[in-house]
N, CA, C and O atoms as a MOPAC input file, in Angstrom:
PM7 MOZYME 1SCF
protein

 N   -112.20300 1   -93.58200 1   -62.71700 1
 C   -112.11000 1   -93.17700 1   -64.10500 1
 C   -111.71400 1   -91.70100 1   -64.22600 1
 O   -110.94900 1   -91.41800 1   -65.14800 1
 N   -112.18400 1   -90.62100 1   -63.32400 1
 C   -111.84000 1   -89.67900 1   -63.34500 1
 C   -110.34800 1   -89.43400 1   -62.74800 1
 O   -109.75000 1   -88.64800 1   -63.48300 1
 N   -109.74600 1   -89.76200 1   -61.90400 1
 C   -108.76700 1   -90.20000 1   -61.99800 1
 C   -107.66800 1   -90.21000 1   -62.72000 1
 O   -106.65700 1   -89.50900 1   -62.76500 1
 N   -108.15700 1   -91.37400 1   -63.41600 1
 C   -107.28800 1   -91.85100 1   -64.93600 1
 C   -107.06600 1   -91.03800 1   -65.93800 1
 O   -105.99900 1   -90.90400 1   -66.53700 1
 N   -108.41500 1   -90.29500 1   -66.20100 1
 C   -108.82000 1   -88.97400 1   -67.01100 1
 C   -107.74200 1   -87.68100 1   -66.54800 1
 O   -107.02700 1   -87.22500 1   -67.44000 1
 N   -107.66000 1   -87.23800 1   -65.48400 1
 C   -107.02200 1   -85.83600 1   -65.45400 1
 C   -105.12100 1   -86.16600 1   -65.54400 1
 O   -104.27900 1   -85.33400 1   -65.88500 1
 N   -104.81500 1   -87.87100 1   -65.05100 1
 C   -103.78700 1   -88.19800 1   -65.15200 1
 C   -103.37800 1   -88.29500 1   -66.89600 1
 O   -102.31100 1   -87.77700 1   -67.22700 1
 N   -103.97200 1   -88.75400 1   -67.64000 1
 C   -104.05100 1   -88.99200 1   -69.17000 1
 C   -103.72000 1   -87.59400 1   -69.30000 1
 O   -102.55000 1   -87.23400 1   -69.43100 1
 N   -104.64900 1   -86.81800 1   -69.27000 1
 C   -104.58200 1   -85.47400 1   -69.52700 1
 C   -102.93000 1   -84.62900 1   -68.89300 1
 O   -102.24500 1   -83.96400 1   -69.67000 1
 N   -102.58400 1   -84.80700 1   -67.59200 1
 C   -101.53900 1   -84.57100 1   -67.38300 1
 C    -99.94500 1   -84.83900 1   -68.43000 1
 O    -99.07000 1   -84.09000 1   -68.86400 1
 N   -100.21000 1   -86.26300 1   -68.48800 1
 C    -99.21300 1   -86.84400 1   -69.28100 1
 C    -99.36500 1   -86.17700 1   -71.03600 1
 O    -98.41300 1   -85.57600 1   -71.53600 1
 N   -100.20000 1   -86.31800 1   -71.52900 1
 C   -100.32400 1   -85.86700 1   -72.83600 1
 C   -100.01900 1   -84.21900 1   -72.94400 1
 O    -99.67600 1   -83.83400 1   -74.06200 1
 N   -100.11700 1   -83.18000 1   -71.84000 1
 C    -99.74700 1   -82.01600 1   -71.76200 1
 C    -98.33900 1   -81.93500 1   -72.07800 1
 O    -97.77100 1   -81.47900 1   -73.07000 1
 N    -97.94200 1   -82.41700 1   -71.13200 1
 C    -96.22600 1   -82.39200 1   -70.88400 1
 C    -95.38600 1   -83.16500 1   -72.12100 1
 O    -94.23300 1   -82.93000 1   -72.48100 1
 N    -96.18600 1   -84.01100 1   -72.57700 1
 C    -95.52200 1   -84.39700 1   -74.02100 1
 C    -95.07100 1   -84.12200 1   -75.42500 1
 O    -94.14700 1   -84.31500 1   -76.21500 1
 N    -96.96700 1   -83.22300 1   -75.20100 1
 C    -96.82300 1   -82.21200 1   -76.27400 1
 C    -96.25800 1   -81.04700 1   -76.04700 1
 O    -96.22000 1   -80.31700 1   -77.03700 1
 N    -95.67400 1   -80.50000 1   -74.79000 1
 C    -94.92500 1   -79.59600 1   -74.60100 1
 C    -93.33400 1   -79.52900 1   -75.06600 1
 O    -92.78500 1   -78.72800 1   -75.82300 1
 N    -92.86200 1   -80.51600 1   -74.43400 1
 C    -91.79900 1   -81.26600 1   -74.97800 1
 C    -91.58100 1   -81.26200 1   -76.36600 1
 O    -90.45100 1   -81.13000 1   -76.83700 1
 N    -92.35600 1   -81.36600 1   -76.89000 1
 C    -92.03000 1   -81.88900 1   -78.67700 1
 C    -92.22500 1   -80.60700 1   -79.43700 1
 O    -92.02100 1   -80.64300 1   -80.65100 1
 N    -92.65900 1   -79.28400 1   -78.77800 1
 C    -92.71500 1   -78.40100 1   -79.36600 1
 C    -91.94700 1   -77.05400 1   -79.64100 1
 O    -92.44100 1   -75.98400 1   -79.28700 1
 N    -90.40200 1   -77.14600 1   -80.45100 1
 C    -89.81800 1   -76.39200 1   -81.00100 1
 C    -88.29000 1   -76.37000 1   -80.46400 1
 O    -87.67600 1   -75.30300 1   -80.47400 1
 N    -87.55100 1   -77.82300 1   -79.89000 1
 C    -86.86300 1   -77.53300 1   -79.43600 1
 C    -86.18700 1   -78.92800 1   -79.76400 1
 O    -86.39500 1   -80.01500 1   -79.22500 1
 N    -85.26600 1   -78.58000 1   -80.85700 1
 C    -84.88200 1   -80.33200 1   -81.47000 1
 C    -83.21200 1   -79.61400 1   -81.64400 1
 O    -82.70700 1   -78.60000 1   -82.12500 1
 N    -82.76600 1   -80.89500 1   -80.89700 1
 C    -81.31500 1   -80.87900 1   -80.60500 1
 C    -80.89600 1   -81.86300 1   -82.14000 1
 O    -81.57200 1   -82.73500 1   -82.68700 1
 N    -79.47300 1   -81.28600 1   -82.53800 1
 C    -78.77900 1   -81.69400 1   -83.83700 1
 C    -77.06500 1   -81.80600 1   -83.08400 1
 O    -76.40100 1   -81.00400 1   -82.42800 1
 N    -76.82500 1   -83.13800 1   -83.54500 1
 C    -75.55100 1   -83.40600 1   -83.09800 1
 C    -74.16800 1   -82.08300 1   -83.67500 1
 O    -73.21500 1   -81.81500 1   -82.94400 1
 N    -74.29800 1   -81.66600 1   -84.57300 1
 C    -73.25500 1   -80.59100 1   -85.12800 1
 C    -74.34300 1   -79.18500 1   -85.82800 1
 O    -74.87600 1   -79.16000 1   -86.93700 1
 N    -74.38700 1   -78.39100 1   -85.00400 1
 C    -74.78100 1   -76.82300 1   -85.21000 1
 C    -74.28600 1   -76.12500 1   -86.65500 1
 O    -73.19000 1   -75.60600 1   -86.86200 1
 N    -75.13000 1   -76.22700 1   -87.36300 1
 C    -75.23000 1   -75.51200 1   -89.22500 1
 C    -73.90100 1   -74.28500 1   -89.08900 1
 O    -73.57600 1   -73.73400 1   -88.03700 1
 N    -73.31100 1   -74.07200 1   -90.36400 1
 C    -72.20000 1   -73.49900 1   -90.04100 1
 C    -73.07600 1   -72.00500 1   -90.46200 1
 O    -74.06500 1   -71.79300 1   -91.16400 1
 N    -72.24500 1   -71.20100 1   -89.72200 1
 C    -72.98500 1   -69.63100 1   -89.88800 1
 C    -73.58200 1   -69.38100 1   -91.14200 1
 O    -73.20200 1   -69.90600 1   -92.18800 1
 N    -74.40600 1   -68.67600 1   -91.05400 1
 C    -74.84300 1   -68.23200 1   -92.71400 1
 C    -74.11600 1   -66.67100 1   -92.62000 1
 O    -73.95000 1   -66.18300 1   -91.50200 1
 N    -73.74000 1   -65.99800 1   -93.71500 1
 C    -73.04300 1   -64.73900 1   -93.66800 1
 C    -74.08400 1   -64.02700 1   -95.51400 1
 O    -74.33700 1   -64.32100 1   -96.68200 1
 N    -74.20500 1   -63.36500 1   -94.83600 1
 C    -74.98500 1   -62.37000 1   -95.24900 1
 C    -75.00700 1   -60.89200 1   -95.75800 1
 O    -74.99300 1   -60.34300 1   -94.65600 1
 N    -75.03200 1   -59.82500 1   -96.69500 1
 C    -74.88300 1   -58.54400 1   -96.40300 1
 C    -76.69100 1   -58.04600 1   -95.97300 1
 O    -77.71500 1   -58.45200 1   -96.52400 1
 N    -76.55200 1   -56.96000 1   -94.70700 1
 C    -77.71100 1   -56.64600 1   -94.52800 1
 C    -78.19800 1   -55.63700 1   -95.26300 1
 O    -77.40200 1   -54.70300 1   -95.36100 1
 N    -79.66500 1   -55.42500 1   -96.05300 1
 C    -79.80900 1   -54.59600 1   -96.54700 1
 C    -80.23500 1   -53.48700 1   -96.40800 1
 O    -81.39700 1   -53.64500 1   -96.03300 1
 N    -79.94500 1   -52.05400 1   -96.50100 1
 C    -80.42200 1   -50.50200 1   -95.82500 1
 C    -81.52200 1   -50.72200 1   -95.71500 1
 O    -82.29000 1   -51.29700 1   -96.48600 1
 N    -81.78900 1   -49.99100 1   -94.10700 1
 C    -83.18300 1   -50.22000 1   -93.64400 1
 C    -83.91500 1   -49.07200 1   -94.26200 1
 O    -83.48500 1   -47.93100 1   -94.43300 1
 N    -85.17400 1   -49.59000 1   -94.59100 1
 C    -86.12400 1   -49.16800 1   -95.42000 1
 C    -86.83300 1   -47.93000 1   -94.67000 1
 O    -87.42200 1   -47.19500 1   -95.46300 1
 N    -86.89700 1   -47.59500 1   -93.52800 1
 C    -87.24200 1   -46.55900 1   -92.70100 1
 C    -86.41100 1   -46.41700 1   -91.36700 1
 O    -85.83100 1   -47.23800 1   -90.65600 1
 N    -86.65600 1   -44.48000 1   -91.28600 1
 C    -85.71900 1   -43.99500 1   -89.84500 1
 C    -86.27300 1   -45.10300 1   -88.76200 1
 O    -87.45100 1   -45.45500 1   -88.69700 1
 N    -85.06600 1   -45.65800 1   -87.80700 1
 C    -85.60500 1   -46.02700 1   -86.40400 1
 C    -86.08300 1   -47.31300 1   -86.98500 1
 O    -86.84500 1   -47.85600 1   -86.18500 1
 N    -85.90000 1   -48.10400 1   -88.23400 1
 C    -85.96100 1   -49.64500 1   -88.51500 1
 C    -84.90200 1   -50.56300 1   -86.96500 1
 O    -83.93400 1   -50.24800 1   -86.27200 1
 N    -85.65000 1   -51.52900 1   -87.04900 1
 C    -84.77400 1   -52.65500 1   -86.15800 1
 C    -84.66100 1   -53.79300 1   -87.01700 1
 O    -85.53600 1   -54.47000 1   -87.55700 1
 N    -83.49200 1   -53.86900 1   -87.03700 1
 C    -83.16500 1   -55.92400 1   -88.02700 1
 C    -83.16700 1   -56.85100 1   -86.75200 1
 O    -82.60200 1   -56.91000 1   -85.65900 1
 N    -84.24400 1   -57.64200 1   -87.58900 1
 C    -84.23100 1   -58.97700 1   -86.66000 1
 C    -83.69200 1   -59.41200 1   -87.50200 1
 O    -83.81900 1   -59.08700 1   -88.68300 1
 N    -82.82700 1   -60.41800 1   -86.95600 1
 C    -81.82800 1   -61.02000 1   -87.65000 1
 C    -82.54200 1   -62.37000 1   -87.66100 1
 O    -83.43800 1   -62.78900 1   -86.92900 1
 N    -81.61000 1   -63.20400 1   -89.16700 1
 C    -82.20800 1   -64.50500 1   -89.38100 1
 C    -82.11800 1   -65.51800 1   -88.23900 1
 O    -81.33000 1   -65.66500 1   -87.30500 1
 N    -83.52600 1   -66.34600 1   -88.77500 1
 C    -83.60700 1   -67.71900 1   -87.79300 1
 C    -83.35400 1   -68.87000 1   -88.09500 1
 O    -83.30300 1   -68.80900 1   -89.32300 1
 N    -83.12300 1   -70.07700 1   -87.75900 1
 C    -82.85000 1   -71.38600 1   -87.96500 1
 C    -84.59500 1   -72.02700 1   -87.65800 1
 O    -84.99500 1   -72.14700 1   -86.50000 1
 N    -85.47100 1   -72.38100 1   -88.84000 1
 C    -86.13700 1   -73.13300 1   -88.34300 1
 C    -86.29900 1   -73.91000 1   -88.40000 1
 O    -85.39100 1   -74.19700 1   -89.17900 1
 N    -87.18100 1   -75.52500 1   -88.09100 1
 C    -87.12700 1   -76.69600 1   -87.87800 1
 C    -88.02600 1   -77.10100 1   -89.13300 1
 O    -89.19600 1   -76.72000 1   -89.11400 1
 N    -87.45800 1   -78.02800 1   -90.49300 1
 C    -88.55300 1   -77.97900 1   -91.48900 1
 C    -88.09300 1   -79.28500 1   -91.93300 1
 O    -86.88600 1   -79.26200 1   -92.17500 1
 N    -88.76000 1   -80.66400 1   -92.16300 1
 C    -88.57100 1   -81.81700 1   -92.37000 1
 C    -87.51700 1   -82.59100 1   -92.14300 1
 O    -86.84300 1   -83.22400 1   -92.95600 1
 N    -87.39700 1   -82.49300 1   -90.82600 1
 C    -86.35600 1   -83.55100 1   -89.76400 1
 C    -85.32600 1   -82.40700 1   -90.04800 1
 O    -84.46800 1   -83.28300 1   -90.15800 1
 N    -84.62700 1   -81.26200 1   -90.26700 1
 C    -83.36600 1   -80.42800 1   -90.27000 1
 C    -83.65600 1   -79.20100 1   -89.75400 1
 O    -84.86900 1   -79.09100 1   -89.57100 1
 N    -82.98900 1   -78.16200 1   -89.42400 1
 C    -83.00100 1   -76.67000 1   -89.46100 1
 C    -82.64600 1   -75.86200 1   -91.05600 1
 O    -81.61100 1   -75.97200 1   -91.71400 1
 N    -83.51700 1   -75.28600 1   -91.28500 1
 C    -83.36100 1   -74.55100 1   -91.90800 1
 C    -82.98900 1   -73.17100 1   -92.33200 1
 O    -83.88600 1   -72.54700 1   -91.76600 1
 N    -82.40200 1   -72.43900 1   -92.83400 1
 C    -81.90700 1   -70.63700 1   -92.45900 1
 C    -83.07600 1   -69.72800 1   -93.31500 1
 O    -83.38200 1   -69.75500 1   -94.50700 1
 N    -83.56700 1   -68.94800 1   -92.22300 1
 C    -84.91500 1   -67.59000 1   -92.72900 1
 C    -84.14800 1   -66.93200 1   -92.65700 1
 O    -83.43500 1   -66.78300 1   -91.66500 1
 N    -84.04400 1   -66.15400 1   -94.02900 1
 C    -83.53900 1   -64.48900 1   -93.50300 1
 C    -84.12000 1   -63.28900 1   -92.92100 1
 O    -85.22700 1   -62.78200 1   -93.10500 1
 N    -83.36700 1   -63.01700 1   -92.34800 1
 C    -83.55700 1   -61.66700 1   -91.45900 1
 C    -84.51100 1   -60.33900 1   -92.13500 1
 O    -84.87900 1   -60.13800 1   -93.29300 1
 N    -84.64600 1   -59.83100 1   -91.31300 1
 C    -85.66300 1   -58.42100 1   -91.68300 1
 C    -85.58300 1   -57.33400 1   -90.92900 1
 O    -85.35000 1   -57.25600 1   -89.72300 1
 N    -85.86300 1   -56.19000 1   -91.99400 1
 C    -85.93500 1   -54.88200 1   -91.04000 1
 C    -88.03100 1   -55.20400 1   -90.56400 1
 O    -89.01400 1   -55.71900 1   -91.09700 1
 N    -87.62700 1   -54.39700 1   -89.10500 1
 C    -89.32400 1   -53.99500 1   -88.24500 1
 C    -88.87800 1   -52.77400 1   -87.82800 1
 O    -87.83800 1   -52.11600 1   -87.83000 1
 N    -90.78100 1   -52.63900 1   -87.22900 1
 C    -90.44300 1   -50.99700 1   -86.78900 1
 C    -90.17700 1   -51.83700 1   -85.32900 1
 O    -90.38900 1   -53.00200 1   -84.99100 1
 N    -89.43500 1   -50.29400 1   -84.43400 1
 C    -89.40200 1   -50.76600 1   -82.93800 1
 C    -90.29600 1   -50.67300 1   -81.98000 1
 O    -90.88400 1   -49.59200 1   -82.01500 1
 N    -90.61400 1   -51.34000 1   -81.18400 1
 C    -91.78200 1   -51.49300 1   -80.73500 1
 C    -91.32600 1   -51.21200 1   -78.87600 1
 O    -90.40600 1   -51.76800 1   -78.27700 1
 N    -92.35700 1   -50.14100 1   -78.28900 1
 C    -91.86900 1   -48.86400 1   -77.58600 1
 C    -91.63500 1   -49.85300 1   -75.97300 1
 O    -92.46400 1   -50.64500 1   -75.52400 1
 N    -90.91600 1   -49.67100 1   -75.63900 1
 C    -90.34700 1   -50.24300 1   -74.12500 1
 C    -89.82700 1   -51.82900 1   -74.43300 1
 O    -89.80900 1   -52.50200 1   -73.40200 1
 N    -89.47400 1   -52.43000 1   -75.44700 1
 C    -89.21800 1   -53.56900 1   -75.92000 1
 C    -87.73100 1   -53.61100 1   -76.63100 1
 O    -87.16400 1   -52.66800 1   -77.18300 1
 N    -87.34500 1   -54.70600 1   -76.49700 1
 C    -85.58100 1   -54.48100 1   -77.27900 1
 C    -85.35100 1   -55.74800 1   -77.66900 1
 O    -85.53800 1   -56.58700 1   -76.78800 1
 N    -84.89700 1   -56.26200 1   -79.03600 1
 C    -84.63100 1   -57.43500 1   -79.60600 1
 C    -83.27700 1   -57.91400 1   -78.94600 1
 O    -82.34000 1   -57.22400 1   -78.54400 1
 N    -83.44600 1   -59.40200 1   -78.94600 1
 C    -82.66200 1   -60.09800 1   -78.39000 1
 C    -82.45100 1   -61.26100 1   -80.02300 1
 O    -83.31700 1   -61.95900 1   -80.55100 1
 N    -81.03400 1   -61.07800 1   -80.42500 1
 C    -80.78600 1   -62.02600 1   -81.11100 1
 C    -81.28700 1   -63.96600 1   -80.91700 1
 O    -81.39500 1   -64.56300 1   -79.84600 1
 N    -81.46300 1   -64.43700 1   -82.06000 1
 C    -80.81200 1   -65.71100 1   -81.84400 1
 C    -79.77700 1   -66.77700 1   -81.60900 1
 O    -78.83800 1   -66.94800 1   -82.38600 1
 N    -79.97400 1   -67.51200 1   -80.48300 1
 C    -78.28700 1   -68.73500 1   -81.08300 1
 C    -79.03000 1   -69.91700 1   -81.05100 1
 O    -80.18800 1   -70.33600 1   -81.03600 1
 N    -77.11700 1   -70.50100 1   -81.04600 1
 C    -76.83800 1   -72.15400 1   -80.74000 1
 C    -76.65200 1   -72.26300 1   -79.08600 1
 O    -76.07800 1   -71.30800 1   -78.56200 1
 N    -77.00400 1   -73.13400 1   -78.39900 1
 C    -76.47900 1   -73.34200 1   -77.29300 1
 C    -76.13400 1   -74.99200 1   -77.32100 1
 O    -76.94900 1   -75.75000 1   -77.84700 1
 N    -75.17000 1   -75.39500 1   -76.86500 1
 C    -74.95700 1   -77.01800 1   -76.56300 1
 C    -76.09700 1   -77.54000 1   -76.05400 1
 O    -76.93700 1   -76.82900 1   -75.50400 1
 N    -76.23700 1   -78.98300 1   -76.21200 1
 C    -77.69200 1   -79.87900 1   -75.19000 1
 C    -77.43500 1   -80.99600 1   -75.12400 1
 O    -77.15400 1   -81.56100 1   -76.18100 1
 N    -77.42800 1   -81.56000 1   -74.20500 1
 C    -77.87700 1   -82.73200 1   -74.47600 1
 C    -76.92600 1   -83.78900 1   -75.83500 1
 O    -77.44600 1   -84.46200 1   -76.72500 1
 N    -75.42800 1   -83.59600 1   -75.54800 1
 C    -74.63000 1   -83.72300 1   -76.42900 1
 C    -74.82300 1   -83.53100 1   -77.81600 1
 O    -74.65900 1   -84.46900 1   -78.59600 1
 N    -75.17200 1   -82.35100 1   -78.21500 1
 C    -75.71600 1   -81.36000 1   -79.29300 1
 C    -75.98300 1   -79.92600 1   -79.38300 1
 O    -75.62900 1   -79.02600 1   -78.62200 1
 N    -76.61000 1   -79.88800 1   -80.35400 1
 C    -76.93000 1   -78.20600 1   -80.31700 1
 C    -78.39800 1   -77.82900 1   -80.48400 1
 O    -79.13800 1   -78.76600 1   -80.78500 1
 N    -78.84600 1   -76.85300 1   -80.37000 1
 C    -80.17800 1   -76.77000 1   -80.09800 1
 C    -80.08600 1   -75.34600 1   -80.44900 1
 O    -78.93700 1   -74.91200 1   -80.36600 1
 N    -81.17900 1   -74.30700 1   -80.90300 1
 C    -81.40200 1   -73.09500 1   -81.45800 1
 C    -82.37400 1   -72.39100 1   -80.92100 1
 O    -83.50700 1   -72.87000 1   -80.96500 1
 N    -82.21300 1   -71.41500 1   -80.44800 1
 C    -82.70700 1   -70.62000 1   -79.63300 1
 C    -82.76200 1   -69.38900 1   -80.27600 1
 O    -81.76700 1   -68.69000 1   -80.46700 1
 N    -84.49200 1   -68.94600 1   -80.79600 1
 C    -84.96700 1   -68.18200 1   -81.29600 1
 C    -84.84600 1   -66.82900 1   -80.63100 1
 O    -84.64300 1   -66.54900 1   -79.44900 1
 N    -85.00500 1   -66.13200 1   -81.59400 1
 C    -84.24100 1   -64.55100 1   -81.07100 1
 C    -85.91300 1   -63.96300 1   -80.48400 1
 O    -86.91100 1   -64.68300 1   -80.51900 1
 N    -85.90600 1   -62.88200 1   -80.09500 1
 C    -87.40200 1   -62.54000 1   -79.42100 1
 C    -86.91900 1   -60.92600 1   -78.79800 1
 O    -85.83000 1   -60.37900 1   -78.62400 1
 N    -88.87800 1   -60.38100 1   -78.50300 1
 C    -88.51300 1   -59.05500 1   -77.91500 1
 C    -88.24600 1   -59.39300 1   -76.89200 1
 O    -87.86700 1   -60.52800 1   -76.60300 1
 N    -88.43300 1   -58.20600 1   -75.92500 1
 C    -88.26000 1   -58.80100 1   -74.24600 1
 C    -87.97600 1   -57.29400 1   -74.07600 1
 O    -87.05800 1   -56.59600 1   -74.50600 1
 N    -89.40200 1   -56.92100 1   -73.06600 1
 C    -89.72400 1   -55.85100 1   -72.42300 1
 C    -88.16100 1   -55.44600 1   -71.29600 1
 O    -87.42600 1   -56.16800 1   -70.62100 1
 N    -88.18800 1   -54.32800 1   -71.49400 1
 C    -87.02000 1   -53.61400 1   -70.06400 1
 C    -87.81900 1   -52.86800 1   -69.44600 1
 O    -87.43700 1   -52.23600 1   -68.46200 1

């Protein structure tokens, strides 16, 4: 039984991993175009808008000015192909 238990547990990990934030769409949303608006303070960073996932579609968030945050550097979002589709890949910091 224990066994069965850490195997259950295995399988239900990896499933719910899977299902979480990464949904392929046969044709990639056509750009959104935008004017950005003056950043509100010296040394602002625009994160630029995201595509998020909101009742079976992607949806477009707009973008924002942040402050910058010290040894860290924004990395935009995309599209990348998948799995004969497209899939969206959230923009993020990422330490140098």
């Amino acid at each position: 039984m224990k066994k069965f238990s850490s195997i259950f547990a295995i399988v239900l990990v990896c499933f719910l991993s899977s299902c979480a934030g990464t949904y392929v769409v046969r044709e990639r949303p056509a750009d959104v175009i935008y004017s950005r608006p003056a950043p509100p303070f010296q040394g602002a960073v625009w994160i630029s808008g995201n595509w998020i996932w909101m009742n079976g579609r992607y949806v477009w968030r707009e973008g924002h000015w942040d402050r910058r945050r010290d040894g860290y550097r924004w990395h935009e979002g995309h599209w990348e192909a998948s799995h004969g589709g497209w899939r969206w890949r959230p923009g993020h910091w990422e330490r140098f």
